[in-house]
C-alpha positions as CSV (number, residue, x, y, z in Angstrom):
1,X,-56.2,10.9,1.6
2,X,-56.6,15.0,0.7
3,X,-54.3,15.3,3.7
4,X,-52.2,13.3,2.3
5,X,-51.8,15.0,-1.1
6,X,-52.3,18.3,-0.1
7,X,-49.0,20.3,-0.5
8,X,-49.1,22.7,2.4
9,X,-45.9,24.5,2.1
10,X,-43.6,22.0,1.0
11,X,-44.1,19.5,2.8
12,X,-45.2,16.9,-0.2
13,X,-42.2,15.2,-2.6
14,X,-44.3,15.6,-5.4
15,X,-43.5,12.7,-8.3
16,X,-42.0,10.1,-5.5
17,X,-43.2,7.0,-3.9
18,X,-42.6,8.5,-0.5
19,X,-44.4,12.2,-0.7
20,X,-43.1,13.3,2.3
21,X,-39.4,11.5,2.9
22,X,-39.2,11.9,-0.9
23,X,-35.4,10.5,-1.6
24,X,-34.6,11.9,1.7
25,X,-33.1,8.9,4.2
26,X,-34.7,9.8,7.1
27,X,-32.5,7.4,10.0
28,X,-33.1,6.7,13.7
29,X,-36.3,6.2,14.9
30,X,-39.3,8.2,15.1
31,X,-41.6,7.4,17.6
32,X,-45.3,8.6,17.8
33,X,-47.8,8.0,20.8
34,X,-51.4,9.0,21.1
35,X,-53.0,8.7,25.3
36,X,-55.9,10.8,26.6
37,X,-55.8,14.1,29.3
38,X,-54.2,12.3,32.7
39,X,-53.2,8.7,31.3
40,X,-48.8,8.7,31.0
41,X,-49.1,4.8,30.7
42,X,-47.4,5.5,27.4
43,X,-44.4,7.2,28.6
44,X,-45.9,10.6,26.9
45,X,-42.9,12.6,27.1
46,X,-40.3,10.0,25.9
47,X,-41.8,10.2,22.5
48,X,-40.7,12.7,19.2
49,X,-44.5,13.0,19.3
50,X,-47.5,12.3,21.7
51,X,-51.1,13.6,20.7
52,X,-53.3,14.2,23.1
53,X,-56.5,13.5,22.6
54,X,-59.1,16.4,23.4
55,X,-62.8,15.5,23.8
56,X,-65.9,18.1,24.3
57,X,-68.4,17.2,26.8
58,X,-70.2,14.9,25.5
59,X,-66.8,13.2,24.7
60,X,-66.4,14.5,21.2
61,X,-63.4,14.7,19.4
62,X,-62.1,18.4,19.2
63,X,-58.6,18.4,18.3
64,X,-54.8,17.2,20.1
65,X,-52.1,18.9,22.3
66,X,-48.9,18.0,20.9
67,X,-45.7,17.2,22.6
68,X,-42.6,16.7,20.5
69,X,-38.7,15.9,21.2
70,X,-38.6,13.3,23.6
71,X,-36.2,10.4,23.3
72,X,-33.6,7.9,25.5
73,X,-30.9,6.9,23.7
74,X,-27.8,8.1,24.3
75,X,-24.3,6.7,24.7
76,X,-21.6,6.8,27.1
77,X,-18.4,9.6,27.1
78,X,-20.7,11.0,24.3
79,X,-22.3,14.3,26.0
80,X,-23.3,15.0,22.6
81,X,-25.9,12.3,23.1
82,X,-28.3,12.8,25.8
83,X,-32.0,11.7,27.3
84,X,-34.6,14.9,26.9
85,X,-38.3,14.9,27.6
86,X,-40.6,16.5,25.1
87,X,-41.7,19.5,25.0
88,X,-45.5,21.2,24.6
89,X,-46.2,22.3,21.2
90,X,-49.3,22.9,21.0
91,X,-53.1,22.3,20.3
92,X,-54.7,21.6,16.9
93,X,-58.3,21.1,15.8
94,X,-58.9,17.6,14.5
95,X,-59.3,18.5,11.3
96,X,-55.5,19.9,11.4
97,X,-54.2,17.0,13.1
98,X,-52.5,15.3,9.4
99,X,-51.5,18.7,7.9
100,X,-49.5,19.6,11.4
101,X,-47.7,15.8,11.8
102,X,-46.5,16.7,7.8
103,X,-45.3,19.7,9.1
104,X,-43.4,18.2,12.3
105,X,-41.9,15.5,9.8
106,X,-41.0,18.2,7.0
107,X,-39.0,20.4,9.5
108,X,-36.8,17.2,11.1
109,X,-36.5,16.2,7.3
110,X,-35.2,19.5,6.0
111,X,-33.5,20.8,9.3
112,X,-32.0,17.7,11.0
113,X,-29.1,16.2,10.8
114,X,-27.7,14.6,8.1
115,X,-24.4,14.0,9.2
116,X,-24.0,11.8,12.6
117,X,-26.0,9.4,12.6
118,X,-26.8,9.0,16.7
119,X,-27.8,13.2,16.4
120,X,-30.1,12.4,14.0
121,X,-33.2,12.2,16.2
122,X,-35.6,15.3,16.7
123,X,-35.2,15.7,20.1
124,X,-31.2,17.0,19.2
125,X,-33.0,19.6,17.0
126,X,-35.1,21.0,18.7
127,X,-32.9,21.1,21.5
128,X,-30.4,23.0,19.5
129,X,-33.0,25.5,18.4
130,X,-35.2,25.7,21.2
131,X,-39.2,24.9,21.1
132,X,-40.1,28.6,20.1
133,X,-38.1,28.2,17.3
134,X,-39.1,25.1,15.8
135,X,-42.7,25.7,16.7
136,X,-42.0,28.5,14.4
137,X,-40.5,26.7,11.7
138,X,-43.5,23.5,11.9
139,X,-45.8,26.6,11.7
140,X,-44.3,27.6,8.1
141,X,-44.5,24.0,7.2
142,X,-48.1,24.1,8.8
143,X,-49.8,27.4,7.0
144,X,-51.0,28.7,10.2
145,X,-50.4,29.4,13.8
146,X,-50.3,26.6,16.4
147,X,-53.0,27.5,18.9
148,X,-51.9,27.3,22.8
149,X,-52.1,23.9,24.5
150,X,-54.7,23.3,26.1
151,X,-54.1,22.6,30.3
152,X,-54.6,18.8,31.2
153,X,-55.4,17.3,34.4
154,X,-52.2,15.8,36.3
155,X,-50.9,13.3,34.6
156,X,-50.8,9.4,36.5
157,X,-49.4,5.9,35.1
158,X,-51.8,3.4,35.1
159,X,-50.5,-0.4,34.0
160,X,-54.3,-1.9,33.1
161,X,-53.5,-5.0,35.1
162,X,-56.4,-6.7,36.2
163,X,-60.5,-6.8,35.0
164,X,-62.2,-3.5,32.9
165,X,-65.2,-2.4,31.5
166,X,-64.3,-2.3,27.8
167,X,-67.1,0.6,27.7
168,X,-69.7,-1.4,25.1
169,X,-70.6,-4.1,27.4
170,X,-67.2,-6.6,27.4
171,X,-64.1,-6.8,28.9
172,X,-60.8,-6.3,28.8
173,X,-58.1,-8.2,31.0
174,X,-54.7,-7.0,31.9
175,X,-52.1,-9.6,32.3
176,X,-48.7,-8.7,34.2
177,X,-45.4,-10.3,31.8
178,X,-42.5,-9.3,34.0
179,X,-39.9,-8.1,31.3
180,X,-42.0,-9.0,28.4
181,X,-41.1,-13.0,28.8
182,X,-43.5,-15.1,27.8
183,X,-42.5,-18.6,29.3
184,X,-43.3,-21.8,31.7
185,X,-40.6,-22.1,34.4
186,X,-41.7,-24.1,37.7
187,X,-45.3,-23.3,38.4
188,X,-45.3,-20.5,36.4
189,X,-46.4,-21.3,33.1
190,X,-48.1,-18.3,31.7
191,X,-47.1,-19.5,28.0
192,X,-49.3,-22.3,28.9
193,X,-52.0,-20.2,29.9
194,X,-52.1,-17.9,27.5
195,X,-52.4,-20.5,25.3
196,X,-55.2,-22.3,26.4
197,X,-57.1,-19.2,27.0
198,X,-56.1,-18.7,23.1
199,X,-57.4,-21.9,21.9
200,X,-61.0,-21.5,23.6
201,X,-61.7,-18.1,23.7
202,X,-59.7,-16.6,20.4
203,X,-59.5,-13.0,21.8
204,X,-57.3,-9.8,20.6
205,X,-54.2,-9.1,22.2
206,X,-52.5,-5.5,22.5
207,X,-49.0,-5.1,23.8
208,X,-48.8,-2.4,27.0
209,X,-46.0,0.2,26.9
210,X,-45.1,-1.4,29.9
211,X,-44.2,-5.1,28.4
212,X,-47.4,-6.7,29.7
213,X,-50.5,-7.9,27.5
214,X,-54.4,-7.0,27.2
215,X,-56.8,-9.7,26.6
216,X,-60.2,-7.7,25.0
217,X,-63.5,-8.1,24.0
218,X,-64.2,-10.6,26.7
219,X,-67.5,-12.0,27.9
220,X,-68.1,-11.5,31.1
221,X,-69.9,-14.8,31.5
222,X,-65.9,-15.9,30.4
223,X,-64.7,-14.5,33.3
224,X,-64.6,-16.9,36.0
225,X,-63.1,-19.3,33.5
226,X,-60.3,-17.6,32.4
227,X,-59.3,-16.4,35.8
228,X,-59.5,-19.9,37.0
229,X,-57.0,-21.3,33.8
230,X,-54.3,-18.1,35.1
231,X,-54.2,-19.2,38.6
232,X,-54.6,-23.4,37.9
233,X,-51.1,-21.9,35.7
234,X,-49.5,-20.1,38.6
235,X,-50.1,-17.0,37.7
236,X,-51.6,-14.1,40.5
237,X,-54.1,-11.9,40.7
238,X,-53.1,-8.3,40.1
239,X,-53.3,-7.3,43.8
240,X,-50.8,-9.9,44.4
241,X,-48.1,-9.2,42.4
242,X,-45.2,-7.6,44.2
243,X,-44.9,-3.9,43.7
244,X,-41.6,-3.2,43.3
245,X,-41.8,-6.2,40.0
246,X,-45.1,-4.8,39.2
247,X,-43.7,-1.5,38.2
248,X,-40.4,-2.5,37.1
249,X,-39.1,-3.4,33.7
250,X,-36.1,-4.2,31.7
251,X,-34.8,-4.7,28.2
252,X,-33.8,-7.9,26.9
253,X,-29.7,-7.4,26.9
254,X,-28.0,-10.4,26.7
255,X,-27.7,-12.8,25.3
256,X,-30.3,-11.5,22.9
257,X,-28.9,-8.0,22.3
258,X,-25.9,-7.0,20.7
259,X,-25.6,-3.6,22.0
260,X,-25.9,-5.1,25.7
261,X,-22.4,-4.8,27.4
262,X,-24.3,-6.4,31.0
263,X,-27.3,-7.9,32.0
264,X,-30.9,-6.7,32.1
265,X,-33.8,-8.8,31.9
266,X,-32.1,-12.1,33.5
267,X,-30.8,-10.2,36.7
268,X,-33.7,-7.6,37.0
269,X,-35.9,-10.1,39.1
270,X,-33.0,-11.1,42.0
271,X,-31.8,-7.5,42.2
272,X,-35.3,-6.7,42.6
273,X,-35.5,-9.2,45.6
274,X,-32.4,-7.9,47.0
275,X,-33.9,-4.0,46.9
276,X,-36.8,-5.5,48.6
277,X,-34.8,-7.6,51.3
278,X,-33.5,-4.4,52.0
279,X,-36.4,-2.3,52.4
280,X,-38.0,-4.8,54.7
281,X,-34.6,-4.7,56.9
282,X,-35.1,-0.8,57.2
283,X,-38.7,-1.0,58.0
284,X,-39.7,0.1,54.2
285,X,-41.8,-2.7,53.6
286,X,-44.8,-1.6,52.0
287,X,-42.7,1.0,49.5
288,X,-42.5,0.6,46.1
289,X,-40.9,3.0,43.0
290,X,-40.2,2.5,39.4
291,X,-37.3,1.0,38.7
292,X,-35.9,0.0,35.9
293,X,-33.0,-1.7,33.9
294,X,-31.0,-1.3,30.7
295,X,-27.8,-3.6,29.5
296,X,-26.3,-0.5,27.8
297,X,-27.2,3.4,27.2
298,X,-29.3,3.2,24.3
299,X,-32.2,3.4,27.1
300,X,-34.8,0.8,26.0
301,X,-36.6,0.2,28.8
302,X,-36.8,4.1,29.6
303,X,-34.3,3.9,32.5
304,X,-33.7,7.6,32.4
305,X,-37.4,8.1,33.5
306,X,-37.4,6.1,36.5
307,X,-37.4,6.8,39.7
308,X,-34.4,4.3,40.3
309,X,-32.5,3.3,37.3
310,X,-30.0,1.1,36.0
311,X,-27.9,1.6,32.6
312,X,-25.3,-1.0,32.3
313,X,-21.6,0.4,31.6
314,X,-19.6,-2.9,32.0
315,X,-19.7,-6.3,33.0
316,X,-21.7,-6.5,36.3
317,X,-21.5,-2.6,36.5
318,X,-23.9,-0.1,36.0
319,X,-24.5,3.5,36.0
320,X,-27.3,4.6,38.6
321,X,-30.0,7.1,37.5
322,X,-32.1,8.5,40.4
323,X,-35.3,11.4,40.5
324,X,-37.7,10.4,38.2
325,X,-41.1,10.7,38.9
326,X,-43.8,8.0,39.6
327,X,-45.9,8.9,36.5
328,X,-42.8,9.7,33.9
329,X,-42.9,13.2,33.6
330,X,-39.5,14.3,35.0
331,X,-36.2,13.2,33.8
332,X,-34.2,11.5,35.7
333,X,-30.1,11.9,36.5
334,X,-27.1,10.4,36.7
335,X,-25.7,9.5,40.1
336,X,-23.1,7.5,40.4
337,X,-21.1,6.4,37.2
338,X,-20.1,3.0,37.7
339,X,-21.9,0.5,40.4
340,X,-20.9,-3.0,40.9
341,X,-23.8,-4.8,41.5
342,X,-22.1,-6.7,44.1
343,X,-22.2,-3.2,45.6
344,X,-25.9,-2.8,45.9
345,X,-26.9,-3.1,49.0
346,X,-24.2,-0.8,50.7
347,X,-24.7,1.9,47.8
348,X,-28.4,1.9,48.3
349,X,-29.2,1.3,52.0
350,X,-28.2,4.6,52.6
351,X,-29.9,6.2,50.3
352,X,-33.0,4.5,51.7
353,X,-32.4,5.2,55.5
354,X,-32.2,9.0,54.7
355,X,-35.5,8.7,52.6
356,X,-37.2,7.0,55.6
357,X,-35.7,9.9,57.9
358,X,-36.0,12.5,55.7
359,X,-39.3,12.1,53.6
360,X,-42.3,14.3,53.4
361,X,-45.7,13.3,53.5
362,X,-47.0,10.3,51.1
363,X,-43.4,11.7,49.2
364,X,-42.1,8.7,46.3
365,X,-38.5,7.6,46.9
366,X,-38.2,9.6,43.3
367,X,-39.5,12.9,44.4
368,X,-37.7,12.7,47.8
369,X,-34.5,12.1,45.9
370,X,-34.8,15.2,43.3
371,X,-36.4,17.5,45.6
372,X,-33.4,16.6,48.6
373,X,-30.7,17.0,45.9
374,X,-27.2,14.4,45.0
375,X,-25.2,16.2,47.3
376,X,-27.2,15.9,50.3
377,X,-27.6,12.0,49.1
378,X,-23.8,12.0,49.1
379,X,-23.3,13.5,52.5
380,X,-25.8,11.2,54.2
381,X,-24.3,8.0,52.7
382,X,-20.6,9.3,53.7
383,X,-21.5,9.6,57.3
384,X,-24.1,6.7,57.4
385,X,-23.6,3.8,59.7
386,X,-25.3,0.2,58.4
387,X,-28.0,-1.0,60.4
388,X,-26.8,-4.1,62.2
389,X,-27.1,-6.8,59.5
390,X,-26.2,-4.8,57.0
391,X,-25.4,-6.7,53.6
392,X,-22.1,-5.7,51.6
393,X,-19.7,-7.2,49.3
394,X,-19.9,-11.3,50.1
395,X,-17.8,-12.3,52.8
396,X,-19.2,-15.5,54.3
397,X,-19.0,-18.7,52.7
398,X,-21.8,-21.6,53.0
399,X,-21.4,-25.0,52.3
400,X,-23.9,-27.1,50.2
401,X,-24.0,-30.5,49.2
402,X,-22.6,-31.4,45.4
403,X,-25.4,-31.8,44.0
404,X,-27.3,-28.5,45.0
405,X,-24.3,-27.3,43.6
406,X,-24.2,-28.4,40.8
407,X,-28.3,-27.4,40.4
408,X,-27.4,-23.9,40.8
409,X,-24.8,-23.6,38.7
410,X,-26.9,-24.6,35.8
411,X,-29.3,-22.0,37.2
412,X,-26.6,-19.7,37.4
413,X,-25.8,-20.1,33.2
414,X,-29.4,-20.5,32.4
415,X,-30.2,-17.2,34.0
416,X,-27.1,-15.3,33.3
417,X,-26.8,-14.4,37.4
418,X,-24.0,-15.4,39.6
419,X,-24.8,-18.3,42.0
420,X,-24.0,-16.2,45.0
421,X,-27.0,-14.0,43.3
422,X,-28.8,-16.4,42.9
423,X,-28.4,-18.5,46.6
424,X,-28.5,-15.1,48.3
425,X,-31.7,-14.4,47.3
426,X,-33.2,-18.1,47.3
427,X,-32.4,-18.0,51.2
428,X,-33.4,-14.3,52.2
429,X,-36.9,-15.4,50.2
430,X,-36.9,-18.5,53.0
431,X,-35.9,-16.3,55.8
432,X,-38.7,-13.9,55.1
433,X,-41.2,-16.8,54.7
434,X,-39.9,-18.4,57.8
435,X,-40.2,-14.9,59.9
436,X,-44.0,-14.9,58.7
């Protein structure tokens, strides 16, 4: 509360329901994260600020490194609009941390824009200014000078699927929810398990960054139990969750969204089987990256971090983002403008062919690609000859019987895929089960 009240140098409103907004409309969002020295499971450096916690040894609070200016959205044919990581700020004692988050407010409230509406996130500020800059300006706000951040182990993504020590003698249970849909479809029915486990157990839930849930303050004399009401539900074990779904994720697009201009969530899991189809053709079997998905630029589901993204530009077309990192910390960049996705396979087979050539050492598909450069990428693909098999555009036709026809064309609206999406990837599922 004295943080709170105390004026610093103009930060408070004084006289005003909001102190610090005052009558100021303050649009956009601003998003605030707060993760410990090595953890990126929040997508640190996609946030206007991340705190970072910093502990003593005897894992006392001391104070917070500060990141600020992060963000996704942007829209297309706008280069005004862009993606941007944040930047380091700083580090503050603990006893500074409310005074200096006034101060980062106060300086996007006075300086920002007021005008345009999609510019009026931080991140265009202080890109305009550059961090010394603002840091300066936050440190007028603030009343004295930022100290230097403090180094931090290398930063990994963890997703938390799976059993924990909670750290005061329970547990905590992550649970993967691919694309943040909770539902029962076949023998899937993790609605119905989370459910029951609801009804007899009555535990907290937290939301992950990464669209999946935590189930805390568990018994472990509960244990058994409640992994025996996941899998009696169809639901795996973390260990056996595919890679390249347990890493991936998508927004909701349509028909929920009404920014969306393609799909997202509905087609995310068969394109995911097709990526996978293909990397078991080139021998790529056991790789896995981030990917993910995005019906329009706005960047929801953090496409631009990913090491193989997806930003829908039209109906059944997307732009294609490559060179992210596998624990979010490098942006990623655009590729190729406009990508049917009946053009996956022949768009990213050689891409993948020159990353099994090509690689380095335990190297991410990511890493490979920004390290290698687009040009290279491009040169490869232009001279690349398909491995025999090779998958294109659709060119055969299969007969089925009218009724399985008429099954997966329900499927086909239901899901919001095309029923040579969805067939395709039915059968190369049965092919790879039958090779086994």
């Amino acid at each position: 509360m004295a943080a709170r009240q105390r004026n610093g140098n103009g930060t408070i409103v004084h006289d005003s329901v909001e102190p610090i907004y005052g009558t100021h409309y303050m649009p956009r969002k601003f998003k605030c994260s707060v993760t410990v020295p090595g953890d990126n499971s929040v997508d640190a450096y996609t946030q206007d600020v991340t705190l970072v916690v910093i502990v003593d040894d005897n894992k006392e609070l001391l104070g917070f490194n500060v990141l600020a200016g992060g963000g996704m959205g942007r829209t297309h044919n706008k280069e005004e609009t862009f993606a941007r990581v944040a930047d380091e700020i700083g580090y503050v004692d603990k006893e500074d941390i409310y005074d200096l988050m006034k101060a980062i407010v106060a300086t996007q409230r006075d300086y920002g824009d007021r005008v345009q509406r999609r510019n009026a996130r931080m991140k265009y500020l202080i890109n305009d200014w550059g961090v010394e800059r603002f840091r300066t300006k936050v440190e007028e706000y603030f009343g004295k000078s930022i100290q230097p951040y403090r180094e931090l182990p290398e930063w990994k993504f963890y997703d938390y699927l799976g059993w924990h020590e909670q750290g005061d003698g329970k547990l905590f249970l992550g649970v993967h929810i691919e694309n943040g849909r909770i539902h029962d479809r076949g023998t899937f029915k993790i609605k119905s398990a989370l459910k029951e486990i609801e009804l007899r157990y009555r535990l907290p839930i937290s939301l992950t960054s990464n669209q999946s849930l935590l189930l805390t303050e568990i018994e472990p004399a509960d244990k058994d139990e409640i992994d025996h009401i996941l899998r009696s539900n169809g639901i795996d074990a973390e260990d056996q969750i595919n890679l390249l779904h347990r890493y991936a994720m998508a927004c909701p697009a349509l028909p929920t969204c009404g920014l969306a201009v393609t799909e997202s969530e509905r087609a995310i899991p068969s394109i995911l089987d097709r990526i996978q189809t293909l990397l078991n053709k080139l021998g790529l079997k056991q790789e896995h990256f981030v990917i993910r998905m995005t019906g329009c630029p706005n960047g929801c589901a953090r496409p631009y971090m990913a090491e193989l993204g997806f930003v829908g530009s039209a109906p059944n077309s997307y732009q294609l983002w490559l060179g992210g990192s596998p624990n979010q910390t490098r942006l990623a960049q655009p590729f190729m403008q406009k990508m049917n996705i009946d053009d996956l396979e022949t768009t990213l087979e050689p891409m993948f062919a020159f990353f099994k050539k090509g690689r380095q050492a335990s190297e991410s598909f990511g890493d490979f690609c920004d390290r290698i450069g687009f040009e290279a990428l491009r040169n490869f693909s232009e001279s690349y000859v398909p491995a025999k098999g090779a998958s294109g555009r659709r060119k055969h036709r299969v007969g089925i019987s009218a009724d399985v026809y008429r099954q997966l064309k329900d499927a086909s609206k239901a899901q919001g895929m095309s029923m040579a999406q969805i067939a395709e990837s039915a059968i190369a599922a049965y092919l790879q089960e039958q090779s086994h």
